[in-house]
FIRO-382466 format. One record per residue (C-alpha): residue number from 1; z negated, x negated, y. Coordinates in nm, 4 decimals. Layout:
# FIRO-382466
+-----+----------+----------+----------+
! num !        Z !        X !        Y !
+-----+----------+----------+----------+
! NUM !        Z !        X !        Y !
...
+-----+----------+----------+----------+
***
This chain:
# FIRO-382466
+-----+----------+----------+----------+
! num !        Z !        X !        Y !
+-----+----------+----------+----------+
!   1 ! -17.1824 !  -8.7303 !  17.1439 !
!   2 ! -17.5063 !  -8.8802 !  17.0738 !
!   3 ! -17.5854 !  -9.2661 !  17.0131 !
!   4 ! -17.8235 !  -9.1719 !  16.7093 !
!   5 ! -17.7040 !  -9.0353 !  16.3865 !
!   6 ! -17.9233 !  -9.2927 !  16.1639 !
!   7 ! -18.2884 !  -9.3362 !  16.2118 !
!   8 ! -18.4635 !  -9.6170 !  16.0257 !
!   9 ! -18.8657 !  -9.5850 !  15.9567 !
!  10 ! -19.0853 !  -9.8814 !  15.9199 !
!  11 ! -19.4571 !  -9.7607 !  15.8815 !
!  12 ! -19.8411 !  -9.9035 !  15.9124 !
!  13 ! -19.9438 !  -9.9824 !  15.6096 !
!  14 ! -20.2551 !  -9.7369 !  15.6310 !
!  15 ! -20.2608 !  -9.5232 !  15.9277 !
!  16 ! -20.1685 !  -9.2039 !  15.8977 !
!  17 ! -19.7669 !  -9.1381 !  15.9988 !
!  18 ! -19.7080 !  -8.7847 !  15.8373 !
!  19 ! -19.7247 !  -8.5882 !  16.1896 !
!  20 ! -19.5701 !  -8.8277 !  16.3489 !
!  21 ! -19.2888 !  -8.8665 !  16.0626 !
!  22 ! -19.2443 !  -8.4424 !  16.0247 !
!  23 ! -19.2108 !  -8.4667 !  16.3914 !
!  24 ! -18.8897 !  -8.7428 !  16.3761 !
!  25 ! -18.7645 !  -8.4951 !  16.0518 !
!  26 ! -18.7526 !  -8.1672 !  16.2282 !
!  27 ! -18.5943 !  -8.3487 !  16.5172 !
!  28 ! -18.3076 !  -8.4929 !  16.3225 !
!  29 ! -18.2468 !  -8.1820 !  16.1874 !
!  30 ! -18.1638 !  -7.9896 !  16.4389 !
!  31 ! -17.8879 !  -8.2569 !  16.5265 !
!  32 ! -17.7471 !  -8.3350 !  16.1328 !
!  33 ! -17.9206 !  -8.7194 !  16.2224 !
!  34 ! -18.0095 !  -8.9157 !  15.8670 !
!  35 ! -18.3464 !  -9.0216 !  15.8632 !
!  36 ! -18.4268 !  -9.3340 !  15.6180 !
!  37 ! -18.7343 !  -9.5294 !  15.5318 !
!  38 ! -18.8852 !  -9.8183 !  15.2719 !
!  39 ! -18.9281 !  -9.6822 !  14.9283 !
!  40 ! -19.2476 !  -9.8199 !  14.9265 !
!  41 ! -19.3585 !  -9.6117 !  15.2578 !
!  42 ! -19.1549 !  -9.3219 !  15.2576 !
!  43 ! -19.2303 !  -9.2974 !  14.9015 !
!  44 ! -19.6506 !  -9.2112 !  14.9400 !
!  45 ! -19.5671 !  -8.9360 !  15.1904 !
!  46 ! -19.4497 !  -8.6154 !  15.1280 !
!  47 ! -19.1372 !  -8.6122 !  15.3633 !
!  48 ! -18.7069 !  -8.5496 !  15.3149 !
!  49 ! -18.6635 !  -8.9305 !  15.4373 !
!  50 ! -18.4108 !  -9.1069 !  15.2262 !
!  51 ! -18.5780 !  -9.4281 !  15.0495 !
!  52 ! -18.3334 !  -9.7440 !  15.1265 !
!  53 ! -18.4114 ! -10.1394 !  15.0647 !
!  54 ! -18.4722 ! -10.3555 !  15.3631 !
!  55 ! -18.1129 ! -10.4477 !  15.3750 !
!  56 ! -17.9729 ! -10.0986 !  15.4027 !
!  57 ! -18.2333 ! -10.0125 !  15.6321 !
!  58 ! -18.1525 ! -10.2445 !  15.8973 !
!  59 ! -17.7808 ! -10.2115 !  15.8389 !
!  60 ! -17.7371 !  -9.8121 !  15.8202 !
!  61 ! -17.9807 !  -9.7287 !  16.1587 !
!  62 ! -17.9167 !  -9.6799 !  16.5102 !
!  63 ! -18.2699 !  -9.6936 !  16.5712 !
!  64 ! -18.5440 !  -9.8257 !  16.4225 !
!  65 ! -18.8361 !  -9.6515 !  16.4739 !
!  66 ! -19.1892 !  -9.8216 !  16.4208 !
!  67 ! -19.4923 !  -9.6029 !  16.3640 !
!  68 ! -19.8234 !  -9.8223 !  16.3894 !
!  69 ! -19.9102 ! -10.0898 !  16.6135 !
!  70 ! -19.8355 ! -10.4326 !  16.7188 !
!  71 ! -19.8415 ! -10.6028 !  16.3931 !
!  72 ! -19.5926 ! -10.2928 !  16.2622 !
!  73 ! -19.3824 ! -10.3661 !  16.6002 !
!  74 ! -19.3572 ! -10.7132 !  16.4989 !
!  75 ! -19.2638 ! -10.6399 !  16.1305 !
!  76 ! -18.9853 ! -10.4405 !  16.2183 !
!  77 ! -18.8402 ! -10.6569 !  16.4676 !
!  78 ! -18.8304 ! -10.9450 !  16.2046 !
!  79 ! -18.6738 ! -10.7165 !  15.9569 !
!  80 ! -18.3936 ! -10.6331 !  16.1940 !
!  81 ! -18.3703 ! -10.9659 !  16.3707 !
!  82 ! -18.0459 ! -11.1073 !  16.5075 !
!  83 ! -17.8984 ! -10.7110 !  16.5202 !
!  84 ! -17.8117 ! -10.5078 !  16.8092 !
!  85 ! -18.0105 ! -10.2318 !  16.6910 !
!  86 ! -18.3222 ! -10.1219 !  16.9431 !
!  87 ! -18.6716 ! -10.0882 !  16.8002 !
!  88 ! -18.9015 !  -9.8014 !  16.9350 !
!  89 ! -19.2678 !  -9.8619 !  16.8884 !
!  90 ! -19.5092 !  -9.5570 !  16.8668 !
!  91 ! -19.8769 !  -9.5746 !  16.8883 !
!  92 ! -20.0740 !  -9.4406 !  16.5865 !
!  93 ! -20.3888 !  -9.5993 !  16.7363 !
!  94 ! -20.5387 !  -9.8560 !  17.0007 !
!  95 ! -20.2510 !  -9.9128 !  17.2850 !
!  96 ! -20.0734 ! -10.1913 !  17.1733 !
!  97 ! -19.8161 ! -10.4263 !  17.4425 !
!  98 ! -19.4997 ! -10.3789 !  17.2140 !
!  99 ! -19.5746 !  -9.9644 !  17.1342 !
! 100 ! -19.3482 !  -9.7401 !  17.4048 !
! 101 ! -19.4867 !  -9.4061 !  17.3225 !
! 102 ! -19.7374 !  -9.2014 !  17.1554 !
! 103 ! -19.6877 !  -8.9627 !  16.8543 !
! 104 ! -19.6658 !  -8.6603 !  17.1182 !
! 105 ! -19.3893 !  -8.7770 !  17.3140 !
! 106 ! -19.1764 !  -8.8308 !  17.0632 !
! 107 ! -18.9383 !  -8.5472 !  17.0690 !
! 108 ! -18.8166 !  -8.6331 !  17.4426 !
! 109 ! -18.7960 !  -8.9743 !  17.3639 !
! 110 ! -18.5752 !  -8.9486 !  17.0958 !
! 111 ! -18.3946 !  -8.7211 !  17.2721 !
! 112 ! -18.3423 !  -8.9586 !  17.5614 !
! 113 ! -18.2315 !  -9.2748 !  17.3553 !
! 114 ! -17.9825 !  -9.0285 !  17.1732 !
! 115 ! -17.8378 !  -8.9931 !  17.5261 !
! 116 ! -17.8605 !  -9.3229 !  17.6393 !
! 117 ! -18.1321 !  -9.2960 !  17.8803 !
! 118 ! -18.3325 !  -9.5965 !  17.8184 !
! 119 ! -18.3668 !  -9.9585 !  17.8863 !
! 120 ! -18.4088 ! -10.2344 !  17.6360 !
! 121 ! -18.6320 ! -10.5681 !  17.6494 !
! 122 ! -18.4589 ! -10.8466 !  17.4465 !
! 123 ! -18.6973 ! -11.0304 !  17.3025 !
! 124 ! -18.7235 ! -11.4443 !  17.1899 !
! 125 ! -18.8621 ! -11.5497 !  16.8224 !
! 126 ! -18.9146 ! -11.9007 !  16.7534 !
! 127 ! -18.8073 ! -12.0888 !  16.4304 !
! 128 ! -18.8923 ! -12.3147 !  16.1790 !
! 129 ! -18.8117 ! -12.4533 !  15.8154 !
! 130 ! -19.1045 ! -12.5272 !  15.6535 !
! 131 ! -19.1259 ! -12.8257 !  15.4188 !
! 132 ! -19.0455 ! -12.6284 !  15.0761 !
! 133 ! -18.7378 ! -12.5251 !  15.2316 !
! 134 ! -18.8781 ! -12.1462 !  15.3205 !
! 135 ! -18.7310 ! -12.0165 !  15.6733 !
! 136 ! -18.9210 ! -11.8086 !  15.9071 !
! 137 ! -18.9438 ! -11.6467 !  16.2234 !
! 138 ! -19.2582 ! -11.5354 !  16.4605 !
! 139 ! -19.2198 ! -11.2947 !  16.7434 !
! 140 ! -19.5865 ! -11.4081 !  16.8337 !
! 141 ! -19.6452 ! -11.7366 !  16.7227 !
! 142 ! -19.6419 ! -12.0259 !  16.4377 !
! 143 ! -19.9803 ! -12.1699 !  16.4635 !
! 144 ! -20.1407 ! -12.4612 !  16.2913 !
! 145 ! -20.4662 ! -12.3770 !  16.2012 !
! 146 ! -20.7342 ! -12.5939 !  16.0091 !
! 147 ! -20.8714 ! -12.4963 !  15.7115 !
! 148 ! -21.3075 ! -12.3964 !  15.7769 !
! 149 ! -21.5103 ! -12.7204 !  15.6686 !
! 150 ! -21.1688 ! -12.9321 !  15.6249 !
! 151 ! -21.0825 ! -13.1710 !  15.9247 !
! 152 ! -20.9288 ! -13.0889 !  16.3010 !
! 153 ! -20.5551 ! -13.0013 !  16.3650 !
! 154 ! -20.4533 ! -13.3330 !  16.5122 !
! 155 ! -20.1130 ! -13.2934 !  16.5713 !
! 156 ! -19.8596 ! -13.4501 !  16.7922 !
! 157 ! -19.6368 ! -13.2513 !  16.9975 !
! 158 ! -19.2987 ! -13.3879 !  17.1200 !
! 159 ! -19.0043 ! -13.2362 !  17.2803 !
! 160 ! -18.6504 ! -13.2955 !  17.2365 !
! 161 ! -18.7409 ! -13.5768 !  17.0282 !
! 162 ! -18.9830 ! -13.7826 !  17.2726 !
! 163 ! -19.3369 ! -13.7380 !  17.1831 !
! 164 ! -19.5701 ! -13.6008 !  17.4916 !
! 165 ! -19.9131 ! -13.5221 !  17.4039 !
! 166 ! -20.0767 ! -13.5267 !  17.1025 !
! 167 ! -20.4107 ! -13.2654 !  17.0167 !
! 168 ! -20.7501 ! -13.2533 !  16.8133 !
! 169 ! -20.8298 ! -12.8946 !  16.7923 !
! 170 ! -20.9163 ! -12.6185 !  16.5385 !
! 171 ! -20.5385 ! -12.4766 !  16.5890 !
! 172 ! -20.2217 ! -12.5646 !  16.7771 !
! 173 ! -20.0230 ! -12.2684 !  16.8666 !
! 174 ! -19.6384 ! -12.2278 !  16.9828 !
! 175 ! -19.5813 ! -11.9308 !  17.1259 !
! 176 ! -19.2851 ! -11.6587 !  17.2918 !
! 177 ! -19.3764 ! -11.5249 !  17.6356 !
! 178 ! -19.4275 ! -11.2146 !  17.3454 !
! 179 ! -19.6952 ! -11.3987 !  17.2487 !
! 180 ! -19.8642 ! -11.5155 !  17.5315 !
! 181 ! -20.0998 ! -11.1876 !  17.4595 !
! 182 ! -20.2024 ! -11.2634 !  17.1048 !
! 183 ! -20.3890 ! -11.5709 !  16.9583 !
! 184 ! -20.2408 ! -11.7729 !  17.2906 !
! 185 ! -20.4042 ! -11.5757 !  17.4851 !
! 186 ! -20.7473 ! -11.6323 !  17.2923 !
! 187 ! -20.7056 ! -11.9256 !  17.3311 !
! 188 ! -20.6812 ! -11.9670 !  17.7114 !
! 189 ! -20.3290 ! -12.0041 !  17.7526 !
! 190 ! -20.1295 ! -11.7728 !  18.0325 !
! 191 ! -20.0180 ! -11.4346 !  18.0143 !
! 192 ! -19.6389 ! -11.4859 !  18.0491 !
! 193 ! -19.3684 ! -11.1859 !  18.1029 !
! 194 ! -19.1955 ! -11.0563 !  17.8182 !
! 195 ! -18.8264 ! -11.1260 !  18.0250 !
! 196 ! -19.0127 ! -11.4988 !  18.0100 !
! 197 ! -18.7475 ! -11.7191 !  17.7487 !
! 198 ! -18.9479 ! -11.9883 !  17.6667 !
! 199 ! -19.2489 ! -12.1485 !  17.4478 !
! 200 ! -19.6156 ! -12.1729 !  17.4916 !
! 201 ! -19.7487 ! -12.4703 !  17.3197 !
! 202 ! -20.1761 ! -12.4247 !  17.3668 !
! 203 ! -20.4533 ! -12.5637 !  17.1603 !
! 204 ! -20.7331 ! -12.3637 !  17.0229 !
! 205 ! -21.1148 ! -12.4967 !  17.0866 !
! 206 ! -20.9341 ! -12.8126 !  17.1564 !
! 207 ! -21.2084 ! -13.1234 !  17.1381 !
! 208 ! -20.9327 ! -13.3882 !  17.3003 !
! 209 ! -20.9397 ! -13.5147 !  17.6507 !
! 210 ! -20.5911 ! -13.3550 !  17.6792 !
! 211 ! -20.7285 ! -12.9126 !  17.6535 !
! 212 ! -20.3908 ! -12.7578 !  17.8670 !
! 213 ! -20.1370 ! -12.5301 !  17.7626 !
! 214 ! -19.8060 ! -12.6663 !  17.8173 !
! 215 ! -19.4770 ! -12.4483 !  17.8913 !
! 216 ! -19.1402 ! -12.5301 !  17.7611 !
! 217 ! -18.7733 ! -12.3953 !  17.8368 !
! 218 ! -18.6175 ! -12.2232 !  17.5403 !
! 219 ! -18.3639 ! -12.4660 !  17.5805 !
! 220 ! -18.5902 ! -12.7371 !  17.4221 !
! 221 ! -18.6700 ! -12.8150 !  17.0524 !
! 222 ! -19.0482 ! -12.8840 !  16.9754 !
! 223 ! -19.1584 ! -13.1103 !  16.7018 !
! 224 ! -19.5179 ! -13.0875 !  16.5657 !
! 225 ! -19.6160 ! -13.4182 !  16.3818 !
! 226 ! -19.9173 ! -13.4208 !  16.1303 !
! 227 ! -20.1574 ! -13.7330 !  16.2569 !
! 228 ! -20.3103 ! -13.9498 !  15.9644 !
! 229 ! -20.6345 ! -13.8162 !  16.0929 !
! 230 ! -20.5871 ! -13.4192 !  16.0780 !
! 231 ! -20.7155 ! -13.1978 !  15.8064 !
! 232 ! -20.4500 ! -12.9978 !  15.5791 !
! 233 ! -20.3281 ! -12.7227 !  15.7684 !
! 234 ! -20.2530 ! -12.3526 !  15.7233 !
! 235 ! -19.9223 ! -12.2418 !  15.8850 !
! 236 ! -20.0029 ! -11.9106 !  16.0476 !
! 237 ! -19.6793 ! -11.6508 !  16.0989 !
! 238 ! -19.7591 ! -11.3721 !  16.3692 !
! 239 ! -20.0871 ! -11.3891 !  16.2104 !
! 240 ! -20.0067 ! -11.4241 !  15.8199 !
! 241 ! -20.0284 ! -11.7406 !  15.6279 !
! 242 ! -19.6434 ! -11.8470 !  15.5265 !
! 243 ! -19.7284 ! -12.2230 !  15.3663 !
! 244 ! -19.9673 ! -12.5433 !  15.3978 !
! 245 ! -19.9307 ! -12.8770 !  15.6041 !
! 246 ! -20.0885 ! -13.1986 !  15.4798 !
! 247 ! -20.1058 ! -13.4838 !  15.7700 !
! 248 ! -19.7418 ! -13.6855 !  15.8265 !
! 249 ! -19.4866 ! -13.3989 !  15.8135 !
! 250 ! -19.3420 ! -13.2719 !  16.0878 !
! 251 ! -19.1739 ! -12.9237 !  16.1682 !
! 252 ! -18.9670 ! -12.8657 !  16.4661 !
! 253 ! -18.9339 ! -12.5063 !  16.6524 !
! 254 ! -18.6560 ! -12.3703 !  16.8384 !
! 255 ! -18.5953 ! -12.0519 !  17.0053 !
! 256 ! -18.3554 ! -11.7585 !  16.9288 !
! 257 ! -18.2541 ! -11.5977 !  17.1846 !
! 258 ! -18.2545 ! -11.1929 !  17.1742 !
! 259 ! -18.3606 ! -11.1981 !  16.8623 !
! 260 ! -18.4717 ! -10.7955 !  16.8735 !
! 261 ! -18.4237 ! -10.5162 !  17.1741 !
! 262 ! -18.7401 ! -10.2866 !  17.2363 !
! 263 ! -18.6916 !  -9.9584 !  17.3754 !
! 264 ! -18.8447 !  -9.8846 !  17.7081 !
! 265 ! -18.8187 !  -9.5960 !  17.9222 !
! 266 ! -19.0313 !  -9.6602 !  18.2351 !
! 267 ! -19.3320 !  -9.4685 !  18.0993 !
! 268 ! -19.5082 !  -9.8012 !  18.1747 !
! 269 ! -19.4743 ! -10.1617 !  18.2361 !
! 270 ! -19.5699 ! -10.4632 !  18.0728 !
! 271 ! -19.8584 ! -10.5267 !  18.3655 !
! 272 ! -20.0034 ! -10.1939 !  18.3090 !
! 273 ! -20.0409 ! -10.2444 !  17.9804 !
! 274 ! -20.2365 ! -10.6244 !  17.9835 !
! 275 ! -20.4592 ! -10.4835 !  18.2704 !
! 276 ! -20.5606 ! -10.1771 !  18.0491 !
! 277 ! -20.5351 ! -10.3748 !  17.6988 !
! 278 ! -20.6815 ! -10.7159 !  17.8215 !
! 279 ! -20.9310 ! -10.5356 !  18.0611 !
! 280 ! -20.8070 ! -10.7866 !  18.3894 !
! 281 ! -20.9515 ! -10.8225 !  18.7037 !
! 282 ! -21.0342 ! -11.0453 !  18.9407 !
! 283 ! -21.3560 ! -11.1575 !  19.1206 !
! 284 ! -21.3266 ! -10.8739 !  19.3894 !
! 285 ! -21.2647 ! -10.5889 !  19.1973 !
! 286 ! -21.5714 ! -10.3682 !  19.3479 !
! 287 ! -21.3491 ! -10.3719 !  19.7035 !
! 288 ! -21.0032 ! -10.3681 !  19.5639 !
! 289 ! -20.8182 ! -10.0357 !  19.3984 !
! 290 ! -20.5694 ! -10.1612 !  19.2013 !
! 291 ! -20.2945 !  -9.8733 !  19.2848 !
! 292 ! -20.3783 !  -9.9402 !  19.6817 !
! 293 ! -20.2463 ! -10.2572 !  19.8879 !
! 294 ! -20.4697 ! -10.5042 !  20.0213 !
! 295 ! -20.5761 ! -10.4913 !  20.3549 !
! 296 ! -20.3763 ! -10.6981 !  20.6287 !
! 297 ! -20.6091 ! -10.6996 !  20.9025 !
! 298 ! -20.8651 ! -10.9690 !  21.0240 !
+-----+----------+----------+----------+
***
């Protein structure tokens, strides 16, 4: 018997899902599998998915299937986080890190997950309460970002209670190994594994003496303290805005652990991917082919 007899839909906003949805359709028919989606997505295509809120959505599905990109990746991971339930991430347009598989390959691949033949990547959010009580969660990052013609993000960072170094920069970021791709990367932090558990904290166009990333265990809590001096601050969630900071308060990050399982199944790796998305290579690339070994002789 197969693992799948639910499939959950979480879809870009405005790309263009209807082959790839038909495709999931006529594939759960053929095998009596329930296919369910948001109201509000399901509900502009012309398709026989069954429109369920959020909760029954995350609840009902044995996989969650995320047609888009990164930022769709990331929305459906937050939307089922804390469950056992693995996410599959299909490209509907520029290769993305979290994405497993493009529109075309989607019949096998469902077909293999409904027989168990795939691999899953747990994956680490960080936390936070912010100051009117709201709760949230990044896959990416919570960054600290200064408002354009308002004053720098100077902001102290301690951990496990013990202040360590404190920043002037246009943003402060903590970030998962996850996102150690995104707006860390940008900002000259490391690329870090996604089987990484741990936080990147890394200033943006940092104008302090002090400009290095600094890595943390997922063990630790970090605190980020307002200085007198810093400008208000927008507090960025995997890129949206979820509230405002105004210099003294403090908000402290902590890591959940396997917060959300992404389907892999060995198409590609992670290192593939950042050498094709982030275009790497070194100082020797004209006498070095990436798929060959070095040389070992003198």
């Amino acid at each position: 018997m197969g693992m799948v007899s639910t499939v959950g839909l979480v879809l870009h906003p405005q790309r263009d899902s209807k082959v790839a949805i038909d495709t999931i359709v006529e594939w759960a028919r053929g095998r009596n599998v329930t296919v369910l989606g948001l109201p509000d997505e399901v509900g502009r295509i012309d398709c026989s998915a069954v429109a369920v809120d959020a909760e029954t959505l995350s609840e009902k599905a044995d996989l969650l299937v995320s047609l888009g990109g990164d930022g769709t990746m990331l929305r459906t991971m937050r939307l089922i986080t804390g469950r056992e339930t693995p996410v599959l991430g299909v490209n509907l347009g520029k290769l993305g890190f979290l994405a497993e598989i493009d529109v075309a390959e989607l019949p096998p691949a469902l077909s293999a997950i409904d027989a168990h033949q795939f691999s899953v990547e747990a994956r680490m959010a960080v936390r936070t309460e912010l100051p009117d009580g709201s709760k949230v969660i990044a896959f990416n990052d919570v960054a600290l970002v200064r408002h354009p013609g308002d004053g720098l993000a100077a902001v102290e960072v301690a951990v496990a209670g013990h202040p360590f170094v404190r920043y002037a920069a246009d943003a402060v970021i903590v970030a998962t190994s996850t996102g150690s791709t995104a707006y860390s990367f940008s900002a000259g932090g490391p690329i870090i594994s996604p089987n990484v558990e741990g936080f990147l904290v890394v200033p943006a166009a940092a104008h302090s003496s002090f400009n290095r990333a600094v890595v943390l265990s997922a063990d630790e809590e970090v605190t980020l303290r307002l200085l007198p001096t810093s400008g208000r601050l927008a507090v960025e969630v995997d890129g949206a805005i979820a509230g405002r900071l105004e210099s003294g308060i403090c908000i402290s990050l902590t890591a959940l652990r396997g917060a959300a399982r992404v389907v892999r199944l060995g198409g590609t790796t992670f290192y593939e991917r950042a050498r094709r998305k982030l275009r790497v290579s070194g100082s020797v690339e004209a006498d070095w082919e990436p798929d060959k070994p070095p040389s070992t002789t003198g």
